[in-house]
C-alpha positions as CSV (number, residue, x, y, z in Angstrom):
1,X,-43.3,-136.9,-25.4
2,X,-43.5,-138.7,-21.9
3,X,-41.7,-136.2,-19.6
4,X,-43.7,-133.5,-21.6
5,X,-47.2,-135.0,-20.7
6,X,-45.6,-136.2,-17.1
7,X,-45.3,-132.2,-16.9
8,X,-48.3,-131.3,-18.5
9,X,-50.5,-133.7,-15.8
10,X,-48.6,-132.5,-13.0
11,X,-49.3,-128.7,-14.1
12,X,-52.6,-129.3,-14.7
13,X,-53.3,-131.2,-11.1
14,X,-51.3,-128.3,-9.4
15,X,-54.0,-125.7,-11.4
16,X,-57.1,-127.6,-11.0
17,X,-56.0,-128.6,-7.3
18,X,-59.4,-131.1,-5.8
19,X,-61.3,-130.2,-9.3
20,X,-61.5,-132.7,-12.0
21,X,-59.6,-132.0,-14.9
22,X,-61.6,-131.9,-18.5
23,X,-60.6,-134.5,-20.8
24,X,-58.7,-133.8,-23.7
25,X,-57.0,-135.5,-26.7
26,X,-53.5,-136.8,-25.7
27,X,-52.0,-136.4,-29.2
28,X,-48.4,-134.4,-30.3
29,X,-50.1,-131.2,-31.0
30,X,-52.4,-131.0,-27.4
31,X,-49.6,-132.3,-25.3
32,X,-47.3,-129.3,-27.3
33,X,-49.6,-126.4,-26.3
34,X,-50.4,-127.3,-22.8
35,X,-46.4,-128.0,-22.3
36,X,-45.9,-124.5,-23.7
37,X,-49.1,-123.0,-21.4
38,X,-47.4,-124.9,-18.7
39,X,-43.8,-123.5,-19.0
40,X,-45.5,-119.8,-19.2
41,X,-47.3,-120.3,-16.0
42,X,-44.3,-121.8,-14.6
43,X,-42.3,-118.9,-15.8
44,X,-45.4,-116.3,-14.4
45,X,-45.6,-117.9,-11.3
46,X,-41.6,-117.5,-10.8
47,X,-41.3,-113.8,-11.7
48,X,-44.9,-113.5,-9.4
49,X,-42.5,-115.0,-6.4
50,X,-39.6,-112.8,-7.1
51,X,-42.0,-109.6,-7.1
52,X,-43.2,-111.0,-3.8
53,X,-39.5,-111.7,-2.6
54,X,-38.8,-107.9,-3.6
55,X,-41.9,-106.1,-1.7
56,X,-41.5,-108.3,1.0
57,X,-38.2,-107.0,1.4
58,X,-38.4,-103.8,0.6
59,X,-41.5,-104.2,3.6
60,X,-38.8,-105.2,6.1
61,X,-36.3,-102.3,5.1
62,X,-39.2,-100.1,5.6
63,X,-40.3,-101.5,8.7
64,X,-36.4,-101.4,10.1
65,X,-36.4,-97.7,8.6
66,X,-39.5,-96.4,10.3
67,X,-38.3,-98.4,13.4
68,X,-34.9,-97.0,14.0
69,X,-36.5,-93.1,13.7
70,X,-39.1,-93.8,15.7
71,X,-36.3,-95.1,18.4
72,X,-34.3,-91.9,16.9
73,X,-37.0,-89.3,17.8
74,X,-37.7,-91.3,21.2
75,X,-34.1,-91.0,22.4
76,X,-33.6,-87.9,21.1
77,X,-36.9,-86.0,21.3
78,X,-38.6,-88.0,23.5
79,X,-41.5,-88.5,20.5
80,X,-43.4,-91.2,19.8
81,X,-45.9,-91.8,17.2
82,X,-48.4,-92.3,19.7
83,X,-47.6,-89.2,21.5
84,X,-48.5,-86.8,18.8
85,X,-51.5,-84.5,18.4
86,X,-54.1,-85.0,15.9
87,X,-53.0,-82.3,13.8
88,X,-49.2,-83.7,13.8
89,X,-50.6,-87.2,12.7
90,X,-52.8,-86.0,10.0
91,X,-49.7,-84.0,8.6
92,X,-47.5,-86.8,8.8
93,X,-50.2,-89.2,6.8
94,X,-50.7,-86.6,4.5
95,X,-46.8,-86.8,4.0
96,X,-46.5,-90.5,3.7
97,X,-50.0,-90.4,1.3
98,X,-48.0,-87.7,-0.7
99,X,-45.1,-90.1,-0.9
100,X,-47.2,-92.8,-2.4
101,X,-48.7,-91.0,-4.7
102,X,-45.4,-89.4,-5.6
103,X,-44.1,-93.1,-5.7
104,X,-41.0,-91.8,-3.6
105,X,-39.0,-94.3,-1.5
106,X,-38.8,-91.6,1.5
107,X,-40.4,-88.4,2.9
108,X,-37.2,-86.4,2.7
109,X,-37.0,-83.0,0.3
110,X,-34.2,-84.9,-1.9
111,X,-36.8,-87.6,-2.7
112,X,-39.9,-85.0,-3.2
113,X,-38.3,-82.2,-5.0
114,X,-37.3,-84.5,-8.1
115,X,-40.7,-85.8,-8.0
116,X,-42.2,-82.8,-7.8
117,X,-40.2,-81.7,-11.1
118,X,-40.6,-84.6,-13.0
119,X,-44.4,-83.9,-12.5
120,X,-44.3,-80.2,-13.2
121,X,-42.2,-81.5,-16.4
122,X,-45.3,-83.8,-17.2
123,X,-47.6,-80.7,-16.5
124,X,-46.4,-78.3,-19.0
125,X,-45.7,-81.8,-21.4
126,X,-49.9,-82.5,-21.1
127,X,-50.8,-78.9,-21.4
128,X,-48.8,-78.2,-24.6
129,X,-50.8,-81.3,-25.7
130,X,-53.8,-80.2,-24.6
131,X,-53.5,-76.8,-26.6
132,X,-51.9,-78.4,-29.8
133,X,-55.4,-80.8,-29.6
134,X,-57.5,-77.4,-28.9
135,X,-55.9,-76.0,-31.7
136,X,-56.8,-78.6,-33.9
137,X,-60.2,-78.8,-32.4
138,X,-61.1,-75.6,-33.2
139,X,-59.4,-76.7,-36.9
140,X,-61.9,-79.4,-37.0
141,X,-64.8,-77.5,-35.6
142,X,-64.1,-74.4,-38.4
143,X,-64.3,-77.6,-40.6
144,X,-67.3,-79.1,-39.5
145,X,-69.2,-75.2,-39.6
146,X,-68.3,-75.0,-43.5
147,X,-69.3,-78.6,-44.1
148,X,-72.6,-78.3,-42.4
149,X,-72.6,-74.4,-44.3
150,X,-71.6,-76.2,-47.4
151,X,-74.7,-79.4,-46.8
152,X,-77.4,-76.8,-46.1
153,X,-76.7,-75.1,-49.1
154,X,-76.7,-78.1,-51.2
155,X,-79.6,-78.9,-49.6
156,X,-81.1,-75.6,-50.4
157,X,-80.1,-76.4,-54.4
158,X,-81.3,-80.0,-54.5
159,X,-84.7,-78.8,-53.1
160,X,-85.0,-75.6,-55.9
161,X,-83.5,-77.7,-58.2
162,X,-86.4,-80.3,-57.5
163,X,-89.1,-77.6,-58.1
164,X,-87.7,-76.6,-60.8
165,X,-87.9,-79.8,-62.0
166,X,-91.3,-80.2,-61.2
167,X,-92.4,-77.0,-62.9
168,X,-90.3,-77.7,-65.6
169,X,-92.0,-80.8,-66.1
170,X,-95.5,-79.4,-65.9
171,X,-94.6,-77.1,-68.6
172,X,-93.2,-79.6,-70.8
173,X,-96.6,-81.6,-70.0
174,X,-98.5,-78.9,-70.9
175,X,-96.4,-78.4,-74.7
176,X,-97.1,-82.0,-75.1
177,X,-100.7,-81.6,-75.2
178,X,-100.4,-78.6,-77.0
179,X,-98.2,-79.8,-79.6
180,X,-100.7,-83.1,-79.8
181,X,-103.5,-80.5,-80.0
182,X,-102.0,-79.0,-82.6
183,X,-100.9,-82.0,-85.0
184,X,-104.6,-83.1,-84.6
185,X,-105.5,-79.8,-85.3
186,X,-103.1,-79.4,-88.4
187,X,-104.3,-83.0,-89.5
188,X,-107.9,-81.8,-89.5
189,X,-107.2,-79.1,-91.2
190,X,-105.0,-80.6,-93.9
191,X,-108.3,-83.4,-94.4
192,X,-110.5,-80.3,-94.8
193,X,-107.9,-78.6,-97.2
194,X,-107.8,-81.7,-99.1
195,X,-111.6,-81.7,-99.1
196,X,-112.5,-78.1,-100.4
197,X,-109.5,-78.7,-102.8
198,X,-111.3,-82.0,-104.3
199,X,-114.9,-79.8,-104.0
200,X,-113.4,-76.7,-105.7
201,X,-111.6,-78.7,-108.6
202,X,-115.4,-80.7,-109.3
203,X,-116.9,-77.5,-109.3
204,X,-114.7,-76.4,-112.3
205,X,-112.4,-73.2,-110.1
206,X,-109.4,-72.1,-112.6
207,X,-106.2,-73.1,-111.0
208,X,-105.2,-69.8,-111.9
209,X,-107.1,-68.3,-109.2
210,X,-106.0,-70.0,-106.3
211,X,-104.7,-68.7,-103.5
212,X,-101.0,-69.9,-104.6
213,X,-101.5,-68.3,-108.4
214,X,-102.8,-64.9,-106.8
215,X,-99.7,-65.0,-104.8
216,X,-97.3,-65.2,-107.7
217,X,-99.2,-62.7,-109.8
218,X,-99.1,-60.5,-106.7
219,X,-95.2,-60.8,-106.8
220,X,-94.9,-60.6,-110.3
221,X,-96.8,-57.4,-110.2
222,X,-94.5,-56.2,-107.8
223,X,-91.4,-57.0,-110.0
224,X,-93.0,-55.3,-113.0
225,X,-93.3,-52.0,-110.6
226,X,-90.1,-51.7,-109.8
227,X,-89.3,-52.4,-113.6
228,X,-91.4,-49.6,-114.3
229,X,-89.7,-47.2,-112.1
230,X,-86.0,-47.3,-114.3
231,X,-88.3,-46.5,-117.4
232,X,-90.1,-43.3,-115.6
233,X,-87.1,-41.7,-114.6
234,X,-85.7,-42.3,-118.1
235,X,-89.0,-40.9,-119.7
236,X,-88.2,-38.0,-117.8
237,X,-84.6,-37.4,-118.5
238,X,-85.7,-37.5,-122.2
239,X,-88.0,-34.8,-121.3
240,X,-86.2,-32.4,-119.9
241,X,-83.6,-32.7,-123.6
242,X,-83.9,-29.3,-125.2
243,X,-81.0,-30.4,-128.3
244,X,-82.3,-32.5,-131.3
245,X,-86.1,-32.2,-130.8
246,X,-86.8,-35.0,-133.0
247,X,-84.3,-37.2,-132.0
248,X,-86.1,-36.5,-128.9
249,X,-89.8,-36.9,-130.1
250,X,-88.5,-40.3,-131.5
251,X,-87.7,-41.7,-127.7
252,X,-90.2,-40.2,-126.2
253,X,-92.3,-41.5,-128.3
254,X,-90.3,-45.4,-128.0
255,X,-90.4,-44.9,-124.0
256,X,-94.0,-44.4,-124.0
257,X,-94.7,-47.4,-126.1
258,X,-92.7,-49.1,-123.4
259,X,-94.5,-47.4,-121.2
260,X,-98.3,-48.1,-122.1
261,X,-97.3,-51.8,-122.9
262,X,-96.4,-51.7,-119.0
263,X,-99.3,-50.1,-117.9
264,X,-101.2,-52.4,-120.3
265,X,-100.0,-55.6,-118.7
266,X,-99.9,-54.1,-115.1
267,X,-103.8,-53.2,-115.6
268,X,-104.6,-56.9,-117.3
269,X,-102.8,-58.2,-114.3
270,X,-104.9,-55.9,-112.0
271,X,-107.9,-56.9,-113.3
272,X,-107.3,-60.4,-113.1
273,X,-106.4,-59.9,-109.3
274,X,-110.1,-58.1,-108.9
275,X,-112.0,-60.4,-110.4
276,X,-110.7,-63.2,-108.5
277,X,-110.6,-61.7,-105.3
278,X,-114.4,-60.7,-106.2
279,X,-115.4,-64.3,-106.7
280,X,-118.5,-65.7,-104.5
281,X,-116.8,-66.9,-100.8
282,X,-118.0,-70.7,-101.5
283,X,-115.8,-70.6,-104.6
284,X,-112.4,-69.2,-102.9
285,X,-109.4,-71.1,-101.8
286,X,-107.7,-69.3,-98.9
């Protein structure tokens, strides 16, 4: 715990050099982090140096380099850098600037031309990736068309489908006060039956002669006609018998018996139906 915050003190004078350092808890836990922050900066600082030992070097073999060829092309070609035109400077800059941006540790074609490849290499890598992402650009922009297509058509729903609605709810609106129209109206009416019943009946009307009687003597009427129709064409089959004329006297005679008792009844029943539909208008019950 001592030699950790002896370490710790001495890191942080080194860091905070003439500054004050900010107080802070001495306890296990403190004294464990900044030991730890401590060694990483230590650690940093020594791989900082080494980088620093490495350029520097590599400074001085590049410095030795450039010297011997510039004492190469003086002995040789009687060149110096300072000797050359403008145009011969320019070139060799952009040479060395297309070495450092080549990140090649000489000028030479040996050092250029597998630069040059592995970049070229790189080139075709990004524009296969570039048309695999237009590819699926144009897959997300086919996407995006048919969602917007499929929105403005939903759109297009949801606002028919809200005038529908609308309409739909004025007609049901207007039913309502129909069908509330109506059930007064059928209410009123069914008072105002109610009332001419209760008038009729104290004025002394035969039940018989209601609306609902005339109706069932209307269809009972109707029954005894088509009852009437077997017998006719019976009566006239017995007509047309030439054999046995008194055998056939005696049914005619039988079938019109049946006959006029019919007719009898059908006229009674006709009668009946004149008379009442004949009655003064403040005694009917329609």
């Amino acid at each position: 715990m001592e030699e950790k915050l002896s370490k710790v003190a001495l890191w942080l004078k080194k860091t905070y050099g003439d500054q004050p350092i900010p107080p802070y808890e001495a306890d296990a836990q403190t004294v464990d982090i900044l030991h730890e922050l401590a060694e990483c900066n230590a650690s940093r600082d020594a791989d900082v140096k080494l980088l620093i030992d490495d350029l520097k070097q590599k400074a001085a073999e590049y410095e030795s380099d450039g010297n011997y060829l510039q004492d190469l092309l003086r002995e040789n070609l009687n060149l110096s850098f300072s000797s050359l035109s403008k145009i011969s400077t320019s070139y060799l800059n952009t040479l060395v600037d297309i070495a450092l941006a080549l990140e090649t540790k000489d000028t030479s074609l040996a050092s250029f031309i597998p630069a040059i490849n592995d970049l070229t290499s790189d080139l075709y890598a990004v524009e296969s990736k570039n048309k695999d992402m237009e590819l699926e650009l144009n897959g997300l922009r086919k996407k995006l068309t048919s969602a917007l297509v499929l929105e403005k058509r939903l759109q297009d729903d949801l606002r028919k489908t809200e005038e529908l609605i609308v309409m739909e709810k004025a007609k049901a609106d207007s039913r309502t006060q129909n069908l509330k129209f109506l059930k007064e109206k059928s209410e009123d009416m069914k008072c105002r039956v109610k009332a001419a019943e209760e008038q009729l009946s104290a004025s002394g009307l035969d039940a018989s002669l209601t609306h609902e009687s005339l109706v069932d003597l209307s269809e009972k009427l109707a029954e005894l006609k088509k009852q009437a129709i077997p017998l006719k064409k019976k009566l006239e089959s017995y007509l047309d018998l030439t054999p046995s004329p008194s055998l056939a006297r005696v049914k005619i005679e039988e079938a019109k018996r049946e006959l006029e008792a019919l007719e009898a009844e059908f006229s009674a029943k006709v009668d009946m139906t004149s008379r009442s539909v004949t009655l003064p208008t403040k005694h009917r019950f329609i």
